[in-house]
C-alpha positions as CSV (number, residue, x, y, z in Angstrom):
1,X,0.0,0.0,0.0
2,X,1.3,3.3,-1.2
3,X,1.2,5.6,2.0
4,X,2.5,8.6,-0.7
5,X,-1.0,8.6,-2.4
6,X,-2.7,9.4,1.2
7,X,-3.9,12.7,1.5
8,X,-2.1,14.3,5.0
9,X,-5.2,13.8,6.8
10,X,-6.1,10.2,5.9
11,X,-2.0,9.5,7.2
12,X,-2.5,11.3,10.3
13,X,-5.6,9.3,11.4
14,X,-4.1,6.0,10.3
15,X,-1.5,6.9,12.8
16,X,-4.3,7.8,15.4
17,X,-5.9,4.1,14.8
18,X,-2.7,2.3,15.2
19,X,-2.4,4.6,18.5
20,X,-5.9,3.5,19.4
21,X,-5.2,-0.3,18.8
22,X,-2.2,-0.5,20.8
23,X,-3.8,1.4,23.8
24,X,-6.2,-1.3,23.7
25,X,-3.7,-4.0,23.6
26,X,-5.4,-4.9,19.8
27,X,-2.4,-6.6,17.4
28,X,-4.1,-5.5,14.5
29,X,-5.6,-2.1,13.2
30,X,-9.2,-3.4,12.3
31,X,-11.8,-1.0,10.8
32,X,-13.6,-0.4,14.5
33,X,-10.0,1.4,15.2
34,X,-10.0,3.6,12.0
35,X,-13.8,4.4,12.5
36,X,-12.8,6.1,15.8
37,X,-10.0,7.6,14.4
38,X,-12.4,9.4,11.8
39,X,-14.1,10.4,14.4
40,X,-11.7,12.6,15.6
41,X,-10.4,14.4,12.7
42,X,-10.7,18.1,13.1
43,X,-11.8,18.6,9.1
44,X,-15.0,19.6,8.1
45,X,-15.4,15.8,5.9
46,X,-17.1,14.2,9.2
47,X,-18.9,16.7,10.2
48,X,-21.0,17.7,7.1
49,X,-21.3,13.8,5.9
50,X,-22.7,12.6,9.5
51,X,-24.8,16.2,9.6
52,X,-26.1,15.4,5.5
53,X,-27.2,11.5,6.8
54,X,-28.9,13.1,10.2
55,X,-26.8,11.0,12.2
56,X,-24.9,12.3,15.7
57,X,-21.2,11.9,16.3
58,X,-21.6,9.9,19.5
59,X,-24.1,7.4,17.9
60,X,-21.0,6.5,16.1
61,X,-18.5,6.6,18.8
62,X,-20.7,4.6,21.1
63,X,-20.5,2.0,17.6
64,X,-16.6,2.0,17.4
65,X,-16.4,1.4,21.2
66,X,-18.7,-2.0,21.0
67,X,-16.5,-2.8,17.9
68,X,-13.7,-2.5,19.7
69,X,-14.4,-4.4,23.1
70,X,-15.3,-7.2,20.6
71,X,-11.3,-7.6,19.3
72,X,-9.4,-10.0,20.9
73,X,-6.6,-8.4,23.7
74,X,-3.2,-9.5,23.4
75,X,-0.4,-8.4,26.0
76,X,2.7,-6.8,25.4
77,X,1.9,-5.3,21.8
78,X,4.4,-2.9,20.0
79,X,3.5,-2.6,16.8
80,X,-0.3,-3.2,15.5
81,X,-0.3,-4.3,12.1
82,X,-3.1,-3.5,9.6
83,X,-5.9,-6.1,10.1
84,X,-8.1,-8.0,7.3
85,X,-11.2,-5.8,8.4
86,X,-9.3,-2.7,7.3
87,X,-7.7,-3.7,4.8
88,X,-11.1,-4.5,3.3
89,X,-11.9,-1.2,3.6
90,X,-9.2,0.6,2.2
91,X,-9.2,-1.7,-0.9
92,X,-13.1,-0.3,-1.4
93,X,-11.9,3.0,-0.4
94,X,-9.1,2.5,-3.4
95,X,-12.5,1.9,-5.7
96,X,-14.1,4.8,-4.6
97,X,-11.0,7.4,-5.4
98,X,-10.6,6.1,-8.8
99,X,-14.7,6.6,-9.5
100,X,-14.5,10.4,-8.3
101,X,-11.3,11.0,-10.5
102,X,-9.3,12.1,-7.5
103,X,-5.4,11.8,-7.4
104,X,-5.3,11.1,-3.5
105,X,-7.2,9.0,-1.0
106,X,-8.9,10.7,1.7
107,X,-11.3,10.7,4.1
108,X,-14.5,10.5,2.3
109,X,-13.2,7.6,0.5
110,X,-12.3,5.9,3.7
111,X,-15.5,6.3,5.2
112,X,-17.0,5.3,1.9
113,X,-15.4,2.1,2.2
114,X,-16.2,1.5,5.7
115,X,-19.5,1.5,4.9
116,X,-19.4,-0.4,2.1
117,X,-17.6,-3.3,4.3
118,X,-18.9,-6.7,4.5
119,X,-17.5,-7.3,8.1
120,X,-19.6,-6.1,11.2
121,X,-18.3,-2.2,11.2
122,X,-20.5,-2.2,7.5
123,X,-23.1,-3.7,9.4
124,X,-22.8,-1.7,11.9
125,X,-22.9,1.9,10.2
126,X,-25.5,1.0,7.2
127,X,-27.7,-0.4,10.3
128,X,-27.5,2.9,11.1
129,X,-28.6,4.6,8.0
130,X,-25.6,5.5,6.1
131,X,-26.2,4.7,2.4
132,X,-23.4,4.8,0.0
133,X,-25.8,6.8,-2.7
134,X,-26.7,9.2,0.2
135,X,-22.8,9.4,0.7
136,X,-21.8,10.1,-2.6
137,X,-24.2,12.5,-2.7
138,X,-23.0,14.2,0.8
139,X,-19.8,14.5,-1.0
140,X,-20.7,16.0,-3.7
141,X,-22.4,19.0,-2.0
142,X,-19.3,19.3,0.6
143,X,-16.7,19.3,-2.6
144,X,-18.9,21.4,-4.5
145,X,-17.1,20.0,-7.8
146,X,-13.8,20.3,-6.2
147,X,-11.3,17.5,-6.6
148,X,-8.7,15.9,-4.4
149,X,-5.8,17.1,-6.6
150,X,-2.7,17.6,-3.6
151,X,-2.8,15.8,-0.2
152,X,-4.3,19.1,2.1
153,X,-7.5,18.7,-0.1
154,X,-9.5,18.0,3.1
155,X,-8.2,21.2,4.5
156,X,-10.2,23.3,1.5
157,X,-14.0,22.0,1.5
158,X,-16.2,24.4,2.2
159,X,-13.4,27.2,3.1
160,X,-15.6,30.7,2.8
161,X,-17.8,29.1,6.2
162,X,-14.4,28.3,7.9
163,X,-12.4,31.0,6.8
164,X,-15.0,34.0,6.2
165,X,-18.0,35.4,8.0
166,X,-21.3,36.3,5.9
167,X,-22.2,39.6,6.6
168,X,-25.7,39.0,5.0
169,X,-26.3,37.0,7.8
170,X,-25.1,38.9,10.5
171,X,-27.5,41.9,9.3
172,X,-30.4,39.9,9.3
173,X,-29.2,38.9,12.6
174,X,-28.7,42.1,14.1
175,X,-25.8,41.3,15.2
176,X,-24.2,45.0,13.3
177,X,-24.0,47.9,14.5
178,X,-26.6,50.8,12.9
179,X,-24.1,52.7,10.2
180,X,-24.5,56.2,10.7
181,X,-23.7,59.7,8.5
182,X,-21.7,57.6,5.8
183,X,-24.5,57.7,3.1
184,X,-22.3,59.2,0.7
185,X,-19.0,56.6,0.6
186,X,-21.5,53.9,0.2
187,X,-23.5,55.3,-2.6
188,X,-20.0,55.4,-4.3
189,X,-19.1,51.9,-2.9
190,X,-22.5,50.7,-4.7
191,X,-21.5,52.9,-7.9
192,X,-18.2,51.5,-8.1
193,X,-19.9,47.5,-7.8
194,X,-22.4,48.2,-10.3
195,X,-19.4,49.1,-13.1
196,X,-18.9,46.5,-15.9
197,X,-15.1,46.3,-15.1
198,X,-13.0,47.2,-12.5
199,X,-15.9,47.3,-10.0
200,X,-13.7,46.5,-7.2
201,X,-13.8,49.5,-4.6
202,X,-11.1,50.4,-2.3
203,X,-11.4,52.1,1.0
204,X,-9.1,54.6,2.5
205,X,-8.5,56.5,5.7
206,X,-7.5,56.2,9.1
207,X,-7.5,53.5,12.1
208,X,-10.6,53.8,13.5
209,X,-12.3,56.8,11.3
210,X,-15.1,53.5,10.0
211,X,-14.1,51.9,6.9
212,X,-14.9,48.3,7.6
213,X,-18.2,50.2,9.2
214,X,-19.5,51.4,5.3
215,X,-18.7,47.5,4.1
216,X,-21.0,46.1,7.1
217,X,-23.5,49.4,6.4
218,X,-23.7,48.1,2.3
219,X,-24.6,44.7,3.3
220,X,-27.6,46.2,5.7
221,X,-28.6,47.9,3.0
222,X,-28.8,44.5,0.8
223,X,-30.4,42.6,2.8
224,X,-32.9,45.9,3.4
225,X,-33.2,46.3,-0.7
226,X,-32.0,49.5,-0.6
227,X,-29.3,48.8,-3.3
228,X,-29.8,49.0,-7.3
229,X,-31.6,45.9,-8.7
230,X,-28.1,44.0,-9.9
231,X,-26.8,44.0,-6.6
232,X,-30.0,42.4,-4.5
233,X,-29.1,39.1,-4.8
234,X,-25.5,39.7,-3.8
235,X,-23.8,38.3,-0.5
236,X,-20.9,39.8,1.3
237,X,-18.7,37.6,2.8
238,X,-15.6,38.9,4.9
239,X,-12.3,37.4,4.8
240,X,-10.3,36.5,7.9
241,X,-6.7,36.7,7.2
242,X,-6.0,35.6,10.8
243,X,-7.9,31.9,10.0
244,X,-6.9,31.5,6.7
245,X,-3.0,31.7,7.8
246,X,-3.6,30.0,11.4
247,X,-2.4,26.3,11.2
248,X,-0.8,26.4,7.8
249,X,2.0,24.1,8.9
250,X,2.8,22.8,5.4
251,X,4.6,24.5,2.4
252,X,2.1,25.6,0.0
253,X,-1.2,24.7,2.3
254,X,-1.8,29.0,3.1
255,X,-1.7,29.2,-0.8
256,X,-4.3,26.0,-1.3
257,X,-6.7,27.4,1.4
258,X,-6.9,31.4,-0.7
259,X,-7.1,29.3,-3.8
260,X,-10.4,27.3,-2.4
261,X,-11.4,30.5,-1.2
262,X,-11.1,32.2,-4.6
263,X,-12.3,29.4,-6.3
264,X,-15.5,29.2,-4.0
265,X,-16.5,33.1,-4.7
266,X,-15.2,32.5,-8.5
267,X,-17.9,29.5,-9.1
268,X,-20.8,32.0,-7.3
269,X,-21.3,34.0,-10.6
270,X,-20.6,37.2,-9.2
271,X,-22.8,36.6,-6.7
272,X,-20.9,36.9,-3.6
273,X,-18.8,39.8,-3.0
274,X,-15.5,39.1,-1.1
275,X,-14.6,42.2,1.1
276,X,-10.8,42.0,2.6
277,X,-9.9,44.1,5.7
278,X,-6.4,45.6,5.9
279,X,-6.1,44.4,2.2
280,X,-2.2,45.3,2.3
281,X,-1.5,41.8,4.2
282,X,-1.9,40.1,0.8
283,X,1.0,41.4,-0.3
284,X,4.0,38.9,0.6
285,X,2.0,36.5,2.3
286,X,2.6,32.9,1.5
287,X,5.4,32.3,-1.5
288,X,7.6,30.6,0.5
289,X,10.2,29.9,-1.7
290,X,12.0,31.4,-4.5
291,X,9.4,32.1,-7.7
292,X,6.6,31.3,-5.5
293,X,3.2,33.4,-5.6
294,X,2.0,35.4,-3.3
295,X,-1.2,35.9,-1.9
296,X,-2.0,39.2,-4.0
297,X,-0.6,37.8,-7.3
298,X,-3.1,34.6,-6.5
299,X,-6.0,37.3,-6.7
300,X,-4.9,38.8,-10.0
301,X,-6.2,36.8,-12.6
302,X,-9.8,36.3,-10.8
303,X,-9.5,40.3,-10.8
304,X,-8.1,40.6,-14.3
305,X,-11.2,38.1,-15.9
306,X,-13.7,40.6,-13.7
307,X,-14.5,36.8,-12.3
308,X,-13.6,38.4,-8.5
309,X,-15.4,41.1,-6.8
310,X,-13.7,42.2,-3.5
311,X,-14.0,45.3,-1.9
312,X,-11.1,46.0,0.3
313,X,-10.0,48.8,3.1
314,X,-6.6,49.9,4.4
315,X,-5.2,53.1,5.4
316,X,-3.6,55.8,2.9
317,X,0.1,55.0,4.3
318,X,-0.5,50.9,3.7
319,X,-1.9,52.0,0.6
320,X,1.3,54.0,-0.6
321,X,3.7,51.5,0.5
322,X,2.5,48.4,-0.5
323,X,-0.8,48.3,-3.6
324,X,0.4,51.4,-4.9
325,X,3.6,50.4,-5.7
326,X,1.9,47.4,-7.6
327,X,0.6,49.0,-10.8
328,X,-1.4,45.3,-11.7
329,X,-3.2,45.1,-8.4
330,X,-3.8,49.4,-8.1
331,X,-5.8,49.7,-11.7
332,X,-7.8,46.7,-10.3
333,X,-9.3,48.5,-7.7
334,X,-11.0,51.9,-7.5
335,X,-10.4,54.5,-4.4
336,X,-12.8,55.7,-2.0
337,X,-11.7,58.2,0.4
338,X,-13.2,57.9,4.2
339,X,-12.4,61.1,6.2
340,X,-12.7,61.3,9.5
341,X,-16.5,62.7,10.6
342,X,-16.2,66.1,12.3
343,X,-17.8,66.4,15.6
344,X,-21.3,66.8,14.7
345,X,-21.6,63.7,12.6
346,X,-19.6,61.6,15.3
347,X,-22.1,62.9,17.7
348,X,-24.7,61.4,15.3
349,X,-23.3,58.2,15.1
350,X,-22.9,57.6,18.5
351,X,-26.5,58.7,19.1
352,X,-27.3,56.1,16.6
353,X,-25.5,53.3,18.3
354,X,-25.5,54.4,22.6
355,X,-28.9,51.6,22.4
356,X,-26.3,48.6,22.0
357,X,-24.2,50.0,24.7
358,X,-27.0,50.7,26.8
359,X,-28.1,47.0,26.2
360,X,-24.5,45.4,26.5
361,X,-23.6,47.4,30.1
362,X,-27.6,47.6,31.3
363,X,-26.7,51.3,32.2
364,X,-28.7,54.5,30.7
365,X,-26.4,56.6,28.8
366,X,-27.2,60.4,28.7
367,X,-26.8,62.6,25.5
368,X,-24.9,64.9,27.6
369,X,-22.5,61.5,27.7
370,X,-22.3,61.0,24.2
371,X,-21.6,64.7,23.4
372,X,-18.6,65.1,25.8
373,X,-17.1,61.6,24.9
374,X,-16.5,63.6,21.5
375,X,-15.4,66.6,22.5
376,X,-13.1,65.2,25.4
377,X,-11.8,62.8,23.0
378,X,-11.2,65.3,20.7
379,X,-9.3,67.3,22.7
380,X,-7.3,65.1,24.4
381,X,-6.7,61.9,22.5
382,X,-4.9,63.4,19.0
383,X,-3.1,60.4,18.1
384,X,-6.5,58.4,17.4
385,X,-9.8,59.3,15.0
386,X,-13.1,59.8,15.5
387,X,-15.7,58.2,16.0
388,X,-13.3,55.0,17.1
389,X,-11.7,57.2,20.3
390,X,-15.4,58.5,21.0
391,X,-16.8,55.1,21.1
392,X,-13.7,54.3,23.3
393,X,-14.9,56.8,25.7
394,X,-18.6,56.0,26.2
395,X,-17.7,52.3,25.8
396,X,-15.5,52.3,28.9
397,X,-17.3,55.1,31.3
398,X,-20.1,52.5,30.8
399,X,-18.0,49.6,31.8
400,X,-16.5,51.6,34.6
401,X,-20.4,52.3,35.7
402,X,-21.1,48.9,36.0
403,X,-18.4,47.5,37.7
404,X,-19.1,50.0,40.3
405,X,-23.0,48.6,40.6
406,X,-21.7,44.6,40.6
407,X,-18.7,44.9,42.9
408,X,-17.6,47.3,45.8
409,X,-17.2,51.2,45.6
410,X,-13.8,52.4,45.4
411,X,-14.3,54.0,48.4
412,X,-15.5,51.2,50.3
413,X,-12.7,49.0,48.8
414,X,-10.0,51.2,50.6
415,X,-12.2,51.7,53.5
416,X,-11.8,47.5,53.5
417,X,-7.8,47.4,53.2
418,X,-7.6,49.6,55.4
419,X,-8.9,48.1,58.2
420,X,-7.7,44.9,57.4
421,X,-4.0,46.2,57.8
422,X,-5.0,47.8,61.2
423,X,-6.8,44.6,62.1
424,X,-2.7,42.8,61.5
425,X,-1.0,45.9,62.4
426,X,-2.8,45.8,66.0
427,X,-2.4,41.9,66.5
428,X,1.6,42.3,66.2
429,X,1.3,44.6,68.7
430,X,-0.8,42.6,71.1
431,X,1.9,40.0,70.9
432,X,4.3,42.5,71.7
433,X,2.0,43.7,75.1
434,X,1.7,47.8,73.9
435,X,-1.6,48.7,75.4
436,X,-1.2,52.2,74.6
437,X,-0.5,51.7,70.5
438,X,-3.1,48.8,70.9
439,X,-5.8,51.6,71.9
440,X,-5.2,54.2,69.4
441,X,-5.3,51.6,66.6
442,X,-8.4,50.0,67.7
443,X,-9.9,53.5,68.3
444,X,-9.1,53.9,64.6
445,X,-10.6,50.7,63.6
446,X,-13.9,51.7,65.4
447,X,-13.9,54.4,63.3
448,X,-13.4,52.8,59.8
449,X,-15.5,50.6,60.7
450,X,-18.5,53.4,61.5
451,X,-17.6,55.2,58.2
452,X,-17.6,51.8,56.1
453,X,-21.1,51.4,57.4
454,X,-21.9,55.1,56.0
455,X,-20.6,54.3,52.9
456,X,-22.5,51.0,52.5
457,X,-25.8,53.1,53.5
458,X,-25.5,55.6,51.0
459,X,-24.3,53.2,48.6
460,X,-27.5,51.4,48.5
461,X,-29.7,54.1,48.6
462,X,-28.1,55.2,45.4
463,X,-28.4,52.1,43.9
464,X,-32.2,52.1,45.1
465,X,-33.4,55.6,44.2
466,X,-32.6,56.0,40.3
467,X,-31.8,54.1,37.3
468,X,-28.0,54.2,36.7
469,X,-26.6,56.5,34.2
470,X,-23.1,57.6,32.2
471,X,-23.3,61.0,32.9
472,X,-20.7,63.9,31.6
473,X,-18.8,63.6,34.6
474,X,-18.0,59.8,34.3
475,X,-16.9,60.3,30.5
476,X,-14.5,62.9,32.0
477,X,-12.9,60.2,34.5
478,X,-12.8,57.9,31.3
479,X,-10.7,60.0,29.8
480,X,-8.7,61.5,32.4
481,X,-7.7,57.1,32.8
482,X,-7.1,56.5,29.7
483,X,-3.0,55.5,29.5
484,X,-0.4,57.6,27.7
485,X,-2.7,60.7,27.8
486,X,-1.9,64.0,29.6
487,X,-5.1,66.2,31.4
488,X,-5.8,69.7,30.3
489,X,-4.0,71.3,33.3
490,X,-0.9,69.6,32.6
491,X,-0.9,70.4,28.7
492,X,-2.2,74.6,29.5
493,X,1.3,74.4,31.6
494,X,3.1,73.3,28.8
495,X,1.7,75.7,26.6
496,X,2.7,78.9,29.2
497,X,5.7,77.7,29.2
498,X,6.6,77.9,25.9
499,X,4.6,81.0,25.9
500,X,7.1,82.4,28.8
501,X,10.8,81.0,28.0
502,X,11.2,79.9,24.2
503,X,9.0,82.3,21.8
504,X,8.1,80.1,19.3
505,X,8.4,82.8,16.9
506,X,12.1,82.6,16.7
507,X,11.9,79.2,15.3
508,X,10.3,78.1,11.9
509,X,10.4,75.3,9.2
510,X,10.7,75.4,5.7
511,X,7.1,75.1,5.6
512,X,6.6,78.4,7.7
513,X,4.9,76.7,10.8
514,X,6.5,77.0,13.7
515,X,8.3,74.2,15.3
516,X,6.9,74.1,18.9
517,X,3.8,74.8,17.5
518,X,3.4,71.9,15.0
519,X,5.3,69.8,18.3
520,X,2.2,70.8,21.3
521,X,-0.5,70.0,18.5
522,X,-0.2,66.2,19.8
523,X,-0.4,65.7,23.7
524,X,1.7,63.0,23.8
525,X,4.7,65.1,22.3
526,X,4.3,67.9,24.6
């Protein structure tokens, strides 16, 4: 038997059988062993067949355990061989691979050919239910006329629901945010999509100013029908870079999973759209070795034939250094510039969305709140963009709010400690026979103590009287928390001290603006 035409999956779980069957003090590896093995494979190929046949995983597992109690024990095993049972099978899984045309074994044709058995593991699984037409027809579904052509095949069934999210879904869900005051980049998004060629838009702007924000706004506005006619019927499905690269262990197995990917967006007709966050990580990724392809020249062609749609988003600088640079991949794409909202339309947005917060934190959050998360945030926090450093804001004056409501006051908290190191402070001293130093502390304890009852008193009266809210004031402790920022106090002294010993008049650029000017504009400079 030819191990070489084994897919990498179908090897690893032979391995896991033979690990099985010695455990068990079993000579040989009989099918019973391999059926559990299946069983634990991490692939999607179990999964979907057993979901597509109604059956449960530990129908089967209970199955393989009978099978195996049934095998004769033999003491002082080292290395199982492969028993008649399984043998059997693989020889019927052999048949299988050469009537689907593929170039390597792998699971599916295993399992095909357990089932198709004539010993009691058959029996066992078409007792069951399992059907080899039923089977074949599972397979076809998961493959989706995909063929096992390298041995990671399993790896690449069905890869937009491992590696993507459907936005489409999520909408319908409600599980997205309301998109707020950015009507007019996705009308252009929408114009761009609806072009006969190069329909693929790109956004660009800052961290945080809401790029991936307009995608998941578009794809509300499908499912809603508020999108020209050609584009109703269109899904959006977002890409995870992070997936699709996590677990590649093998050469060339990050380049078969995009491939899939492509492929599976490729064979929808245009009718999913494939948007790609930070869009610049293509470039590079994968080509391991010299003349290898990267992950940007894989999406070329599809892009080329107009057989792709993608939308991406990264920010100007990525943009410039990396697509730019590429003239093949730039004229593919078409730019969409995303400003940062000024202060009046982040206050709208975060009108729009407080209700999640609210529902998230169970806390009411005031619109006096919402307007000084962006004006503190503006003022203090220049190295960030709106409306990501307002939501920041609101987001954790909120969380600070209801920590306070599930666990102790601060005050209380300190009140606690306190007395607790008087409490071990005083017993050292007992030991030690001071009366006098043992009476002032526990004078001071009795004190605490009648203050922490205050506290606790007007702590739940509080609590009782009014719902919680985020008020103005707790956005303004938010803020004043936040790490790596300076308060206004610190950065007005800064600016009379330049005022008082350095005139910054003396002391200009090329540009004309002066130095210690340009220099305080960021607080974190000063």
């Amino acid at each position: 038997m030819d191990y070489k035409q084994f897919t990498v999956s179908v090897q690893e779980a032979l391995q896991r059988a033979a690990g099985i069957a010695q455990e068990s003090g079993h000579q040989g590896i009989e099918s019973g062993h391999m059926l559990r093995a299946l069983l634990q494979d991490e692939s999607a190929v179990m999964g979907f067949l057993l979901q597509h046949a109604g059956l449960q995983k530990g129908a089967l597992e209970k199955e393989a355990e009978q099978l195996m109690r049934s095998y004769p024990k033999v003491s002082g095993v080292d290395q199982p061989y492969m028993g008649q049972s399984l043998s059997a099978a693989f020889q019927e899984a052999k048949r299988f691979q050469q009537q689907l045309g593929d170039a390597y074994l792998a699971l599916e044709h295993v399992f095909l050919g357990l089932v198709q058995g004539k010993e009691a593991t058959g029996q066992k699984l078409r007792a069951l239910g399992l059907k080899t037409e039923g089977l074949l027809k599972g397979i076809e579904q998961l493959r989706k006329g995909n063929k096992v052509t390298n041995q990671h095949a399993e790896g690449n069934y069905r890869s937009l629901e491992k590696y993507a999210k459907n936005l489409n879904e999520l909408a319908k869900k409600g599980k997205i945010d309301p998109v707020i005051g950015r009507d007019e980049e996705i009308r252009r998004v929408l114009q761009i999509l609806a072009r006969r060629t190069k329909n693929n838009p790109i956004l660009l702007g800052e961290p945080g100013v809401g790029k991936t924000a307009i995608v998941e706004g578009l794809a509300q506005r499908i499912v809603s029908g508020d999108v020209p006619e050609n584009l109703k019927s269109k899904t959006l499905v977002s890409l995870d870079m992070g997936l699709l690269v996590a677990g590649a262990k093998y050469k060339g197995e990050f380049e078969e999973r995009l491939k899939a990917v492509i492929k599976e967006v490729t064979d929808s007709d245009g009718e999913l759209i494939l948007f790609i966050d930070e869009i610049h990580t293509l470039i590079g990724a994968g080509g391991g070795g010299e003349g290898a392809m990267d992950a940007a020249n894989l999406l070329k062609p599809a892009l080329a034939r107009g057989e792709l749609h993608a939308i991406g988003a990264t920010t100007l600088k990525e943009y410039q250094k990396y697509i730019e640079k590429d003239k093949a991949l730039e004229r593919r794409f078409q730019a969409v510039m995303v400003d940062e909202p000024d202060a009046a339309d982040a206050i709208s947005i975060l009108r729009g969305i407080k209700d999640k917060y609210e529902l998230h934190h169970g806390v009411r959050v005031k619109d006096d709140a919402v307007i000084a998360a962006v004006e503190l945030s503006q003022r203090y926090i220049s190295d960030r963009f709106l409306p990501d450093k307002a939501i920041d804001l609101m987001d954790e004056a909120a969380a600070k709010l209801r920590m306070e409501m599930d666990s102790l006051p601060q005050e209380l908290d300190e009140l606690n400690r306190r007395i607790m190191q008087l409490e071990i402070e005083r017993e050292a001293i007992r030991r030690e026979q001071h009366k006098d130093k043992e009476a002032v502390l526990s004078k001071d304890i009795a004190a605490l103590e009648e203050k922490r009852q205050e506290v606790k008193a007007a702590g739940s009266q509080k609590r009782g009287s009014s719902p919680v809210s985020v008020s103005r004031k707790s956005v303004s402790i938010a803020s004043s928390r936040k790490p790596s920022r300076r308060s206004a106090p610190a950065i007005s002294a800064k600016w009379r001290r330049f005022a008082t010993e350095k005139s910054p008049k003396r002391r200009r650029s090329w540009s004309g603006i002066r130095k210690h000017y340009a220099a305080c504009r960021s607080p974190a400079r000063c």
